[in-house]
PyMOL Python script that loads the backbone (N, CA, C, O; Angstrom):
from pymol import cmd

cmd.read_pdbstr("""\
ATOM      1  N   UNK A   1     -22.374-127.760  15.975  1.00  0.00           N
ATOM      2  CA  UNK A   1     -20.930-127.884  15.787  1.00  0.00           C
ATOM      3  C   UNK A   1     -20.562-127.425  14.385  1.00  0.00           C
ATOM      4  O   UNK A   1     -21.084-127.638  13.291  1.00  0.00           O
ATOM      5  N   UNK A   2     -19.350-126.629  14.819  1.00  0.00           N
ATOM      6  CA  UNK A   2     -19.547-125.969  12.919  1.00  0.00           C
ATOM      7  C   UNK A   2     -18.467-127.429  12.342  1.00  0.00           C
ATOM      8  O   UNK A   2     -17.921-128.419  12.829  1.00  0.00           O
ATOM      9  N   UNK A   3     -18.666-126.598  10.711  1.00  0.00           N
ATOM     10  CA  UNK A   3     -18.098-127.660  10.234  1.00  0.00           C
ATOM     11  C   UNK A   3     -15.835-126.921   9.413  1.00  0.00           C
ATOM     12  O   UNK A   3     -15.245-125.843   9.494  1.00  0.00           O
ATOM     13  N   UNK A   4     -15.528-128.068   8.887  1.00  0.00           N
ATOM     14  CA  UNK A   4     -14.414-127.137   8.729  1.00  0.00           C
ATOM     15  C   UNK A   4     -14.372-126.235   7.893  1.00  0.00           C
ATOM     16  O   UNK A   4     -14.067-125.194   8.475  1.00  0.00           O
ATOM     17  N   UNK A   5     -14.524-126.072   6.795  1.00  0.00           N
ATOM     18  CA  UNK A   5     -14.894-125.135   5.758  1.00  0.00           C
ATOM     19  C   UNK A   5     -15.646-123.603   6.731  1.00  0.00           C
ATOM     20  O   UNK A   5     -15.414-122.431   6.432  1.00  0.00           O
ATOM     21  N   UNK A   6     -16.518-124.054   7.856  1.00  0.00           N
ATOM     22  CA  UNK A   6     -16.714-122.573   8.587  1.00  0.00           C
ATOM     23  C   UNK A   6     -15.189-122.275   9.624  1.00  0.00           C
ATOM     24  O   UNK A   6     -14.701-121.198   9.965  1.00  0.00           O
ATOM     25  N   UNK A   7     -14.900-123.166   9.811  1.00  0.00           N
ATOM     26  CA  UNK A   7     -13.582-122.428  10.840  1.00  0.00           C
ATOM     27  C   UNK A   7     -12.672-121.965   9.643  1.00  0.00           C
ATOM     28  O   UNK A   7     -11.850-121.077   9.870  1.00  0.00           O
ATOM     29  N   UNK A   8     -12.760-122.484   8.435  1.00  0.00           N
ATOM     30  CA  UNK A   8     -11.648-121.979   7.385  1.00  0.00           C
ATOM     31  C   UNK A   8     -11.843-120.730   7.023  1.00  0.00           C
ATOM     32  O   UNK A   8     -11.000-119.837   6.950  1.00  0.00           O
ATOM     33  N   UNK A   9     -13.615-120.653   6.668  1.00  0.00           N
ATOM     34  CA  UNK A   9     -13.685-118.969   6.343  1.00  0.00           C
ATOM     35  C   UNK A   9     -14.061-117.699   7.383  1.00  0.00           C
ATOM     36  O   UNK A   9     -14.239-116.519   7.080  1.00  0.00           O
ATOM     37  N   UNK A  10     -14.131-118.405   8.861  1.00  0.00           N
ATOM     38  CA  UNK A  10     -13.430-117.930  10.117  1.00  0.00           C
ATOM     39  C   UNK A  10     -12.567-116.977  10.017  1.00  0.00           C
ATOM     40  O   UNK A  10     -12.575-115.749   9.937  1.00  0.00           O
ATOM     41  N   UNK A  11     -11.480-118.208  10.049  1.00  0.00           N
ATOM     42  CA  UNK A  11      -9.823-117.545   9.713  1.00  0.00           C
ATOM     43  C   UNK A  11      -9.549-117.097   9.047  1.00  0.00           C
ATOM     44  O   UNK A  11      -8.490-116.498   9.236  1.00  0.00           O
ATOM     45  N   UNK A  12     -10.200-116.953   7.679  1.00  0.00           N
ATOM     46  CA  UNK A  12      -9.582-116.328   6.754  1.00  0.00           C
ATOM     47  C   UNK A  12     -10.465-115.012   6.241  1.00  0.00           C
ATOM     48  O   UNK A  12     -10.322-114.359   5.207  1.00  0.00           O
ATOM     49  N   UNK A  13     -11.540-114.829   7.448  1.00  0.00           N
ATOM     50  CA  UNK A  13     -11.912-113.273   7.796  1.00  0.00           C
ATOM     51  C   UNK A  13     -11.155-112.618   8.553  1.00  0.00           C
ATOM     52  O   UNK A  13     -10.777-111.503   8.194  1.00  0.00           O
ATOM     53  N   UNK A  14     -10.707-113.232   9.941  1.00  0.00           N
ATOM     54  CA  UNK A  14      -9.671-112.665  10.712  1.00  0.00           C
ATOM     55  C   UNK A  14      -8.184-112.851  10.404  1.00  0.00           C
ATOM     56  O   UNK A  14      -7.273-112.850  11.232  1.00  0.00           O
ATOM     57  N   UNK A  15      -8.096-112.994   9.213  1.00  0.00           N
ATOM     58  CA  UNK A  15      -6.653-112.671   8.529  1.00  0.00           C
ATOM     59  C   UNK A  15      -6.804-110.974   7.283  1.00  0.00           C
ATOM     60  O   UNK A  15      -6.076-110.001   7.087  1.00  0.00           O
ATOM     61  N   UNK A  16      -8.078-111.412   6.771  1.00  0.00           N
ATOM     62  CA  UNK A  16      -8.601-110.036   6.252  1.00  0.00           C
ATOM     63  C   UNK A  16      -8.602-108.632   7.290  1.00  0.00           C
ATOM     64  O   UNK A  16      -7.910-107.629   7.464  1.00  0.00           O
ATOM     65  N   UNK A  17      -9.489-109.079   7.686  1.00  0.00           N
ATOM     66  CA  UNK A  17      -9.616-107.685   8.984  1.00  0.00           C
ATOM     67  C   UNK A  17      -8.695-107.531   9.684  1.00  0.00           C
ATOM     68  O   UNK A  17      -8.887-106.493  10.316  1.00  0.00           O
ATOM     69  N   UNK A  18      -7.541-108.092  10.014  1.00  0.00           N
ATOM     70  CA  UNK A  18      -5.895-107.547  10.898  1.00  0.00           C
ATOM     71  C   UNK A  18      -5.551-106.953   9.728  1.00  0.00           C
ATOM     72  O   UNK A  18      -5.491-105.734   9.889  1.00  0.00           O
ATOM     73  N   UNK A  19      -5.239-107.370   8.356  1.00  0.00           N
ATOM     74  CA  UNK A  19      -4.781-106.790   6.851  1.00  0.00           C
ATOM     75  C   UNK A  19      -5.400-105.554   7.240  1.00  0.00           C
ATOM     76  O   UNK A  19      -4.632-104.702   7.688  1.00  0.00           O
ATOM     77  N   UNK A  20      -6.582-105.278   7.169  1.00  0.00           N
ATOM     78  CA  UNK A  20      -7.456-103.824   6.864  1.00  0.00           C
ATOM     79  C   UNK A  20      -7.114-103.012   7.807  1.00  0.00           C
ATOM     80  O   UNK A  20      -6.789-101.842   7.607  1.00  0.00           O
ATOM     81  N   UNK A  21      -7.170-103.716   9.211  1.00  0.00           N
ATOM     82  CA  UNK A  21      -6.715-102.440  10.107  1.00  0.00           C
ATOM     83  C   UNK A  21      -5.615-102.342  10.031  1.00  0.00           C
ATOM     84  O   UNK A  21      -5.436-102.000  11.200  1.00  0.00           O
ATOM     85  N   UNK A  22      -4.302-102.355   9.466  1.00  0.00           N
ATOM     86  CA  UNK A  22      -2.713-102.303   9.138  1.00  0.00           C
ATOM     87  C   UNK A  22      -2.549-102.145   7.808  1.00  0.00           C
ATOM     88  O   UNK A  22      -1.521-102.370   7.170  1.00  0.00           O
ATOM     89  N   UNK A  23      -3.886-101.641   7.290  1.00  0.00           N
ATOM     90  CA  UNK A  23      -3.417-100.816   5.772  1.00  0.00           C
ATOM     91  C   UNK A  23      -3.034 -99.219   5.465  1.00  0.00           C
ATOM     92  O   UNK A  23      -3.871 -98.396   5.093  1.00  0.00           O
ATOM     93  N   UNK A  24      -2.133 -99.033   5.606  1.00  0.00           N
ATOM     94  CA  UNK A  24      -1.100 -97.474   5.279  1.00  0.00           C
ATOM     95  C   UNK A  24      -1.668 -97.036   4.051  1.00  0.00           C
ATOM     96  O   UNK A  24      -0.688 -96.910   3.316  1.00  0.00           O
ATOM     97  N   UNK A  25      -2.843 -96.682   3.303  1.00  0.00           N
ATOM     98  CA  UNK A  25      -2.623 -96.021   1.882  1.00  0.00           C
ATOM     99  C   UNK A  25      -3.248 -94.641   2.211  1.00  0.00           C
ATOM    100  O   UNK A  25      -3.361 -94.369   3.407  1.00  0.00           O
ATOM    101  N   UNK A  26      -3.651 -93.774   1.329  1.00  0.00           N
ATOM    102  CA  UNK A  26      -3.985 -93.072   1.262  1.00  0.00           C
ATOM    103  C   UNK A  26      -5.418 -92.867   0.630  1.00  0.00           C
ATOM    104  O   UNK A  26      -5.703 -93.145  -0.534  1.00  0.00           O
ATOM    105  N   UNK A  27      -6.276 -92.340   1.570  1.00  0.00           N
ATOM    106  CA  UNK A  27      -7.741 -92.119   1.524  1.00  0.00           C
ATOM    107  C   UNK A  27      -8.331 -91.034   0.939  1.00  0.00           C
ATOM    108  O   UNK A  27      -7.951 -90.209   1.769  1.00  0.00           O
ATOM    109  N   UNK A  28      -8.933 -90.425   0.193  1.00  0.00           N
ATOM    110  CA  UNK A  28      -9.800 -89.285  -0.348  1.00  0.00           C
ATOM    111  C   UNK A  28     -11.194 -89.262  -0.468  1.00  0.00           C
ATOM    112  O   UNK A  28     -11.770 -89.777  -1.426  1.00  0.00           O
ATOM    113  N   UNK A  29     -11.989 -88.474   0.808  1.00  0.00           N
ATOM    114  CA  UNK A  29     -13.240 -88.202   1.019  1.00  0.00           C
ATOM    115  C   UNK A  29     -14.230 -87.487   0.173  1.00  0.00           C
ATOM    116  O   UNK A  29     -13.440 -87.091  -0.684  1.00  0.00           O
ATOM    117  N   UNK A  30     -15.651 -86.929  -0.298  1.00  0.00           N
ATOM    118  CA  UNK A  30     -15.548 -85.749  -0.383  1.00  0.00           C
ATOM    119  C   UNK A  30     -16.143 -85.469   0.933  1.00  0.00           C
ATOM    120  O   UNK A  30     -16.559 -86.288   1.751  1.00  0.00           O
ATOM    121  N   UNK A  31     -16.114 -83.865   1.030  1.00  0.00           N
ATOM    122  CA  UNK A  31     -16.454 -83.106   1.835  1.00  0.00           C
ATOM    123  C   UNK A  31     -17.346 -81.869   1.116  1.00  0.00           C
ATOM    124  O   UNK A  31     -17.632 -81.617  -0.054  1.00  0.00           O
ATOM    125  N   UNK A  32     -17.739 -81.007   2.853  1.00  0.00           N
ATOM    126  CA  UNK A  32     -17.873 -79.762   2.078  1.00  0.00           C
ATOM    127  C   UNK A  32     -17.658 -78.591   3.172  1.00  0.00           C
ATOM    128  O   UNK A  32     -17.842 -78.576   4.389  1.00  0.00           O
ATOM    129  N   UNK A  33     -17.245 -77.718   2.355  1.00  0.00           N
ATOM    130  CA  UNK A  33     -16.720 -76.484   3.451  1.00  0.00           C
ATOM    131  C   UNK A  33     -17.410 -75.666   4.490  1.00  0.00           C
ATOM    132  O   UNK A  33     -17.667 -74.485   4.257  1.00  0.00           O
ATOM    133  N   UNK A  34     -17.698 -76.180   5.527  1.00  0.00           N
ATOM    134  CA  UNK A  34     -18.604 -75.576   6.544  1.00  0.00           C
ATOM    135  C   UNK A  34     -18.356 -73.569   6.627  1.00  0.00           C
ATOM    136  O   UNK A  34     -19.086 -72.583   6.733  1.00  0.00           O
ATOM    137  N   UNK A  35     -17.260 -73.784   6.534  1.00  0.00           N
ATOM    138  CA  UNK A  35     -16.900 -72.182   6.976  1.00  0.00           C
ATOM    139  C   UNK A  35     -15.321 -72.027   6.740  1.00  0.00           C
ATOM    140  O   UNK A  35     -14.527 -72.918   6.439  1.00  0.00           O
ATOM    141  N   UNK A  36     -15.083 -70.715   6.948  1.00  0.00           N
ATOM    142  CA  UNK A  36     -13.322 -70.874   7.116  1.00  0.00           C
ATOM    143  C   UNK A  36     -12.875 -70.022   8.196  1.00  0.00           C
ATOM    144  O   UNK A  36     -13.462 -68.982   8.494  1.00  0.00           O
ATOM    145  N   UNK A  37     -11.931 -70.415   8.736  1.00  0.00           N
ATOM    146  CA  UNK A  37     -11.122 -70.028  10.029  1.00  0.00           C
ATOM    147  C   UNK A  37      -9.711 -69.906   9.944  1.00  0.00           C
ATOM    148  O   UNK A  37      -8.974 -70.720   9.389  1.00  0.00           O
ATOM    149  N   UNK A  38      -9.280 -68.620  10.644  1.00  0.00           N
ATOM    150  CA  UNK A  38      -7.884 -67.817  10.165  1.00  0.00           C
ATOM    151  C   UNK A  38      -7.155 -69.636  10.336  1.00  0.00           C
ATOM    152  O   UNK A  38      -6.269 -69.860   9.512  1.00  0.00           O
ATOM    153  N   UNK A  39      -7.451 -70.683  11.194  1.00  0.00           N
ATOM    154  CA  UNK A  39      -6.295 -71.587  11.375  1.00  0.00           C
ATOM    155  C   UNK A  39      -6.811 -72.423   9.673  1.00  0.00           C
ATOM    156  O   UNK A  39      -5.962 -73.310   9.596  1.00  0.00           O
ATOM    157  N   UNK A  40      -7.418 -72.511   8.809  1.00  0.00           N
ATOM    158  CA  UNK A  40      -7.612 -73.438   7.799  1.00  0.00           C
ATOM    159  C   UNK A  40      -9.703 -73.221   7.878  1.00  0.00           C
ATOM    160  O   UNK A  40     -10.494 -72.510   8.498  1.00  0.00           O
ATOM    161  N   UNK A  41      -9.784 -74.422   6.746  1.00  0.00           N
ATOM    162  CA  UNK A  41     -11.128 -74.763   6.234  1.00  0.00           C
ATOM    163  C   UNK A  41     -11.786 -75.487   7.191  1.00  0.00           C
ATOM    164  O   UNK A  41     -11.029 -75.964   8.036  1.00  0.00           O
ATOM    165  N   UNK A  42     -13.469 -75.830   7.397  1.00  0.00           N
ATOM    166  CA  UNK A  42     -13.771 -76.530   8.741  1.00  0.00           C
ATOM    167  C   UNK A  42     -14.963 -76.977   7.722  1.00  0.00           C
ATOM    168  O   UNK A  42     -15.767 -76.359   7.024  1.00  0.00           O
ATOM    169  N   UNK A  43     -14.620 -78.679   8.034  1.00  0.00           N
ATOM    170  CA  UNK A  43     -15.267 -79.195   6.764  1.00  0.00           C
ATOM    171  C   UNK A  43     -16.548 -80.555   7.770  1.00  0.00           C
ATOM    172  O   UNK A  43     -16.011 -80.962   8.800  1.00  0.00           O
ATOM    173  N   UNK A  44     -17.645 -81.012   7.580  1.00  0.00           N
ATOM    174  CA  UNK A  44     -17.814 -81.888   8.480  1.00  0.00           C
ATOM    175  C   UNK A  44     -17.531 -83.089   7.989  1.00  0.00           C
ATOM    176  O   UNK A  44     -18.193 -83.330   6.979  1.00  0.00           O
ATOM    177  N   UNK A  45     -16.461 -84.338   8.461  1.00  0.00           N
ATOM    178  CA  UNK A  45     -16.215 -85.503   8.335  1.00  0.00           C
ATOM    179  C   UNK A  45     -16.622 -86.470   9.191  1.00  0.00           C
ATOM    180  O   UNK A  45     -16.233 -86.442  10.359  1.00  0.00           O
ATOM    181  N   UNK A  46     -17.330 -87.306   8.803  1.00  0.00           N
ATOM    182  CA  UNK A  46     -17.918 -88.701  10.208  1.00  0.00           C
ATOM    183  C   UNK A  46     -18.015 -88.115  10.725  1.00  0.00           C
ATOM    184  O   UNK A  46     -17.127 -87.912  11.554  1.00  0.00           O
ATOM    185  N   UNK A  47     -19.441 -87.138  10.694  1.00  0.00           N
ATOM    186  CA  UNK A  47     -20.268 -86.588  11.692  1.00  0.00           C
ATOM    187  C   UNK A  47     -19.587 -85.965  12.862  1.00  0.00           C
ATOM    188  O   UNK A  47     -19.966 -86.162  14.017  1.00  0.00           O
ATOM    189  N   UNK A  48     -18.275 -84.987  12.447  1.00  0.00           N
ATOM    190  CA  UNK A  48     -17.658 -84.530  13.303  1.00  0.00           C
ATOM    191  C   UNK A  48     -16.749 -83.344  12.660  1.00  0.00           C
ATOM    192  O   UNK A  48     -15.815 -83.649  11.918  1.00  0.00           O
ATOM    193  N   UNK A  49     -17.039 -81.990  12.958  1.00  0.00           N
ATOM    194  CA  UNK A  49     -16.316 -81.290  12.513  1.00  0.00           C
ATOM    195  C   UNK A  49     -14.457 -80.958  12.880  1.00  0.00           C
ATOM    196  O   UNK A  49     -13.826 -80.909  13.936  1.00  0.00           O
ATOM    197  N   UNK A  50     -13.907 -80.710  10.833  1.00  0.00           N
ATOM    198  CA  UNK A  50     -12.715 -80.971  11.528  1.00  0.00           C
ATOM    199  C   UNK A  50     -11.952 -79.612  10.979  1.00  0.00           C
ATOM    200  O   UNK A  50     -12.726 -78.912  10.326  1.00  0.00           O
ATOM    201  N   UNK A  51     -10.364 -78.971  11.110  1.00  0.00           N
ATOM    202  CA  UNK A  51     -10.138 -77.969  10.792  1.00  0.00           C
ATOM    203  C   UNK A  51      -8.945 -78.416   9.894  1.00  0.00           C
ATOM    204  O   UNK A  51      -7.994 -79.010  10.401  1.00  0.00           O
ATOM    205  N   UNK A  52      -8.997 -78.097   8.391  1.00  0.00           N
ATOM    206  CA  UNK A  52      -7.858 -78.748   7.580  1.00  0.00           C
ATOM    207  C   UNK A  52      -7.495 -77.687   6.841  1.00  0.00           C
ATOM    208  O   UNK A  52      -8.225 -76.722   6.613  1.00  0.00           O
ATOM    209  N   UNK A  53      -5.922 -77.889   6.296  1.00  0.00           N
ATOM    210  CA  UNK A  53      -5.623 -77.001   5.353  1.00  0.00           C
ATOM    211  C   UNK A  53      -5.816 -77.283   4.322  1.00  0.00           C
ATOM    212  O   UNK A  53      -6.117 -78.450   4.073  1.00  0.00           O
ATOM    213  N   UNK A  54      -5.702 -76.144   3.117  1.00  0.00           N
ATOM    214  CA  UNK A  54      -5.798 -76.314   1.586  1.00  0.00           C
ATOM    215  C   UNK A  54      -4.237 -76.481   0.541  1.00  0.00           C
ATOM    216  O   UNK A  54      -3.486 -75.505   0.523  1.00  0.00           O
ATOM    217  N   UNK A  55      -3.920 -77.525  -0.134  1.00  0.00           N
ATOM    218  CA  UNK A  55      -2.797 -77.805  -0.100  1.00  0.00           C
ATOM    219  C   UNK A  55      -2.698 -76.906  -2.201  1.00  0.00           C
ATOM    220  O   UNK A  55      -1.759 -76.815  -2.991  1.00  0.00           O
ATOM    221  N   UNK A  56      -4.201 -76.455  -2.288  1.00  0.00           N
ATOM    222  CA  UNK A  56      -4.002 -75.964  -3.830  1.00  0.00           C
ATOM    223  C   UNK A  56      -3.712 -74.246  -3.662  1.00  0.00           C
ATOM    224  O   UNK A  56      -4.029 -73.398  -2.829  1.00  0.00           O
ATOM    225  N   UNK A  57      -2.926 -74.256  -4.949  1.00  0.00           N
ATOM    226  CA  UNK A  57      -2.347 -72.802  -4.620  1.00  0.00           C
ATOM    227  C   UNK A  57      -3.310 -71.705  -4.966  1.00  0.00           C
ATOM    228  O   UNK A  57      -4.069 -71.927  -5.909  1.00  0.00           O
ATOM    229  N   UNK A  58      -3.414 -70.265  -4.187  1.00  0.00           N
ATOM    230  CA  UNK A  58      -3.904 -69.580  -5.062  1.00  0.00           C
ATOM    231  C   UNK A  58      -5.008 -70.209  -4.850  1.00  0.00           C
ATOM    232  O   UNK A  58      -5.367 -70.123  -6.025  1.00  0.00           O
ATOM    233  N   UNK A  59      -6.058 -70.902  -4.244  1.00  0.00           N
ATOM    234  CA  UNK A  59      -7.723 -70.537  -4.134  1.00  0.00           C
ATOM    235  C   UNK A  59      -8.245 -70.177  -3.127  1.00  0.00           C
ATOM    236  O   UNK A  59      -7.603 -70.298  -2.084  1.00  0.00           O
ATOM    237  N   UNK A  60      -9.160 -69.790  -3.103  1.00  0.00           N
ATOM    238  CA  UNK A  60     -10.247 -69.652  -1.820  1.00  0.00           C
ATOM    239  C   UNK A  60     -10.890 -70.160  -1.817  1.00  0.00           C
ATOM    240  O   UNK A  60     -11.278 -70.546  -2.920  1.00  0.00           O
ATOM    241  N   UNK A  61     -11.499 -70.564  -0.776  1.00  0.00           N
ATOM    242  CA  UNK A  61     -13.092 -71.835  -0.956  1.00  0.00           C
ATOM    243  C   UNK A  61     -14.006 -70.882  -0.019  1.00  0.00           C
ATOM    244  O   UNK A  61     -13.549 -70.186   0.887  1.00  0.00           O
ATOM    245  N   UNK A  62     -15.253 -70.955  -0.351  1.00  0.00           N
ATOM    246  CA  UNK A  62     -16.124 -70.685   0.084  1.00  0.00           C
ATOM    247  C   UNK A  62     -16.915 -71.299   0.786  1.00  0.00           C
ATOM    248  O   UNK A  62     -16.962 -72.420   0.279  1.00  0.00           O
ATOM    249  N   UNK A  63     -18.058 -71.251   2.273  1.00  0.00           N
ATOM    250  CA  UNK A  63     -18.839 -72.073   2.790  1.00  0.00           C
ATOM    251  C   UNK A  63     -20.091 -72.753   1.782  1.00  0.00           C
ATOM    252  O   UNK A  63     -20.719 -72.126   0.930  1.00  0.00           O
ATOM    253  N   UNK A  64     -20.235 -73.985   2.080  1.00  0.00           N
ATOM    254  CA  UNK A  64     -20.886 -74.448   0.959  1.00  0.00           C
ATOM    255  C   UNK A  64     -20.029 -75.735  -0.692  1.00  0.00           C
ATOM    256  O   UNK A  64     -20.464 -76.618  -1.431  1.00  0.00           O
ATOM    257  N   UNK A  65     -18.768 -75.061  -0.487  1.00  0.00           N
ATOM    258  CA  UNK A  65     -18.173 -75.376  -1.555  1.00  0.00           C
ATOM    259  C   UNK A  65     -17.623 -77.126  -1.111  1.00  0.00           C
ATOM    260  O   UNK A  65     -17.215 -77.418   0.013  1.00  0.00           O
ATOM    261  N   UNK A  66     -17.749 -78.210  -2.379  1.00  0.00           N
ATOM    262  CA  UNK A  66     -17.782 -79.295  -2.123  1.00  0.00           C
ATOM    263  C   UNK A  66     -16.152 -79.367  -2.506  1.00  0.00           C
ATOM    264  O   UNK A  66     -15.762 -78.630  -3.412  1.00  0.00           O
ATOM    265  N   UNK A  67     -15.375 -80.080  -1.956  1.00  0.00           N
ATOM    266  CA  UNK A  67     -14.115 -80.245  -1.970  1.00  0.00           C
ATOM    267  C   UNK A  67     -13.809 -81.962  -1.521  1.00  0.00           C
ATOM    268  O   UNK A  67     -14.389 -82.724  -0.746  1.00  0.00           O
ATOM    269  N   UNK A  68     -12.617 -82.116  -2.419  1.00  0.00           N
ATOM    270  CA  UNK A  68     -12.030 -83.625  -2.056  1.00  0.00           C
ATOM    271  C   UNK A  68     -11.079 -83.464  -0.614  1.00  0.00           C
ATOM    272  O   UNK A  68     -10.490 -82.399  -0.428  1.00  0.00           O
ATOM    273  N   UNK A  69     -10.992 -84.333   0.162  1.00  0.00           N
ATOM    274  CA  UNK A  69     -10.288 -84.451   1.319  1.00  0.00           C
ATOM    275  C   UNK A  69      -9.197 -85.164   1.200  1.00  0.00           C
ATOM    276  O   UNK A  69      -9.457 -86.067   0.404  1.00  0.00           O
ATOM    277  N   UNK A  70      -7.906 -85.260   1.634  1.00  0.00           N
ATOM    278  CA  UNK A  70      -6.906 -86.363   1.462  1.00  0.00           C
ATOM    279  C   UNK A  70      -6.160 -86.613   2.990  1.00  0.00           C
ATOM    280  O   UNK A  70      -5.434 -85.904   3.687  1.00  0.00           O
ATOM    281  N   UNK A  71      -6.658 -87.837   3.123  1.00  0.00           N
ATOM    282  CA  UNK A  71      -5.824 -88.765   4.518  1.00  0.00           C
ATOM    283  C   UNK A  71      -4.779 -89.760   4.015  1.00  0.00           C
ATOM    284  O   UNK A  71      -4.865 -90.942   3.682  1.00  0.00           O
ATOM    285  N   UNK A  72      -3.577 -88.738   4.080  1.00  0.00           N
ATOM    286  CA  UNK A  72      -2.360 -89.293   3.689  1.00  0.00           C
ATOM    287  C   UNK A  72      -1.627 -90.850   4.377  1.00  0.00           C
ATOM    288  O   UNK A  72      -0.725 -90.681   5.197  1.00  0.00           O
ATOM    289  N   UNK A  73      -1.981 -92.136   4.070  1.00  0.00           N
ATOM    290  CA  UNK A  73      -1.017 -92.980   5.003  1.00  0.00           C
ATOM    291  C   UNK A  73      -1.959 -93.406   5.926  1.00  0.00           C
ATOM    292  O   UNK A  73      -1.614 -94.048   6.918  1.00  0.00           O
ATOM    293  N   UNK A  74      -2.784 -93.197   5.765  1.00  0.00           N
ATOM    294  CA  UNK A  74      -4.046 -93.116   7.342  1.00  0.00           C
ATOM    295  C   UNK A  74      -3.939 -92.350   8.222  1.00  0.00           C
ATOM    296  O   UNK A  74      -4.474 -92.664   9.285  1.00  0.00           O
ATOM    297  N   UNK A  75      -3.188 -91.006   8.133  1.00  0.00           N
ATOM    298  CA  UNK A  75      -3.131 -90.604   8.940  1.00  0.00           C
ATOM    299  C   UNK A  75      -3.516 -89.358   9.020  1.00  0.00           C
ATOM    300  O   UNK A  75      -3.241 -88.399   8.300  1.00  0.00           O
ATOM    301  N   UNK A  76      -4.421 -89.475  10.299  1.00  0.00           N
ATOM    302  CA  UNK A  76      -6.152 -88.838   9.937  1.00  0.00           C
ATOM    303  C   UNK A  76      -5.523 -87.237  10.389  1.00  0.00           C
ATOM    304  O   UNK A  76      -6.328 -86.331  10.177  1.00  0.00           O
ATOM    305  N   UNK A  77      -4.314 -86.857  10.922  1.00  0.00           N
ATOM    306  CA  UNK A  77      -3.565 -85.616  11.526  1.00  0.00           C
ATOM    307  C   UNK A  77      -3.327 -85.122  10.286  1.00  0.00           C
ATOM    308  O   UNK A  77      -3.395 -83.896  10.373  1.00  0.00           O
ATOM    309  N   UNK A  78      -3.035 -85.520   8.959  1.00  0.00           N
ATOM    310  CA  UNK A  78      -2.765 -85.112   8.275  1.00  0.00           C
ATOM    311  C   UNK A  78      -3.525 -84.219   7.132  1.00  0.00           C
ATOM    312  O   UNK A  78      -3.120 -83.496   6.221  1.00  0.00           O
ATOM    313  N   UNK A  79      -4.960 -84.651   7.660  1.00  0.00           N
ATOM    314  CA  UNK A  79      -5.794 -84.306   6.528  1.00  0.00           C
ATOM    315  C   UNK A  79      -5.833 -82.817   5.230  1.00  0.00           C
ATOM    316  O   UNK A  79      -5.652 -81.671   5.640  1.00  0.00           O
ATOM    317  N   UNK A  80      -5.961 -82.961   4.473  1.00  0.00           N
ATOM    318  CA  UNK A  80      -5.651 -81.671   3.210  1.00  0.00           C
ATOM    319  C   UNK A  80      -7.142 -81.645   2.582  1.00  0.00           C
ATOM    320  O   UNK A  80      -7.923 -82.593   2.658  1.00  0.00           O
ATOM    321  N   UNK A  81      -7.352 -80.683   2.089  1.00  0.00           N
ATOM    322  CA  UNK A  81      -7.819 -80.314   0.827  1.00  0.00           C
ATOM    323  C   UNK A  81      -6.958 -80.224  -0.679  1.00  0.00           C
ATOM    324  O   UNK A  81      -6.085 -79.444  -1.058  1.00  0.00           O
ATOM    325  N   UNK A  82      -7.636 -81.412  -1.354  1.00  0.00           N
ATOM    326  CA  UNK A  82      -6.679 -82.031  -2.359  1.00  0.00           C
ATOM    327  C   UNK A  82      -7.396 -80.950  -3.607  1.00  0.00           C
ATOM    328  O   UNK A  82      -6.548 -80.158  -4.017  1.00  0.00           O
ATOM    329  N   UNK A  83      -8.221 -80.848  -4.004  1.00  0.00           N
ATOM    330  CA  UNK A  83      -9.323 -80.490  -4.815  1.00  0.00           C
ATOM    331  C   UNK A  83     -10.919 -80.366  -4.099  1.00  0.00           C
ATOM    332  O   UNK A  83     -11.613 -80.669  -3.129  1.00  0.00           O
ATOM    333  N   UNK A  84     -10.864 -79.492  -5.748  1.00  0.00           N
ATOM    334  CA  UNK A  84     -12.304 -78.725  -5.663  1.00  0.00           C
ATOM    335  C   UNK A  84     -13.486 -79.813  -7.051  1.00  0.00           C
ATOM    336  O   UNK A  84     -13.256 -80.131  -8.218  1.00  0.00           O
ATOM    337  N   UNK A  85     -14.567 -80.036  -6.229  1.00  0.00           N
ATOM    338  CA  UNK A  85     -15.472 -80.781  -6.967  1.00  0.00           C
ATOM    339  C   UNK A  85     -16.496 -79.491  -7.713  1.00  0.00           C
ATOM    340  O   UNK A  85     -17.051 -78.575  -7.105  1.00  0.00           O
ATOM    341  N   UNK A  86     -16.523 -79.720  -8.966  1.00  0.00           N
ATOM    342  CA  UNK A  86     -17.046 -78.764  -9.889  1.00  0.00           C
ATOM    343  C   UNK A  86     -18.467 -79.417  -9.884  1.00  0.00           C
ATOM    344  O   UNK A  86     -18.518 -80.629 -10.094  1.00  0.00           O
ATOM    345  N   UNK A  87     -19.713 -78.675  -9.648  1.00  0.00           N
ATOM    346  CA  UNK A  87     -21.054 -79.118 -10.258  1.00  0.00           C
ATOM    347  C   UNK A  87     -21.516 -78.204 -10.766  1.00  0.00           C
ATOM    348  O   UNK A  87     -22.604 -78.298 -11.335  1.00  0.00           O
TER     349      UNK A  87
END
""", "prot")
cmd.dss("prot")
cmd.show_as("cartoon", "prot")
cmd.util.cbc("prot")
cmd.orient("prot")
């Protein structure tokens, strides 16, 4: 039989985790540029390739090239190429 202090920090995990899945901010990955395609850059994210545009003016990226990702709001339709990671 649990005791109360476990049903307290119970609840007050499943008050965390509804928070997390109903958080709107904005996310930035890195990535890296698989290739490029007349529709945008094709970068692999969570083991799943995806096709995004480049929101910096004036560059080209090359396959290979490590780049920051940006998921605006959570919203994963939106994804950009924010920047380029220099090594």
């Amino acid at each position: 039989m649990g005791s109360i202090a476990d049903e307290l920090i119970k609840t007050m995990q499943m008050m965390i985790d509804k928070n997390l899945e109903n958080n709107k901010a904005d996310r930035t990955y890195r990535a890296v540029v698989n290739r490029v395609d007349k529709k945008g850059y094709i970068i692999n994210l969570s083991g799943g390739e995806r096709i995004v545009k480049c929101c910096i003016p004036n560059i080209e990226l090359k396959p290979g090239q490590q780049v920051w990702v940006k998921e605006p709001m959570g919203d994963y339709n939106d994804l950009h190429i924010c920047g380029v990671i220099n090594k």
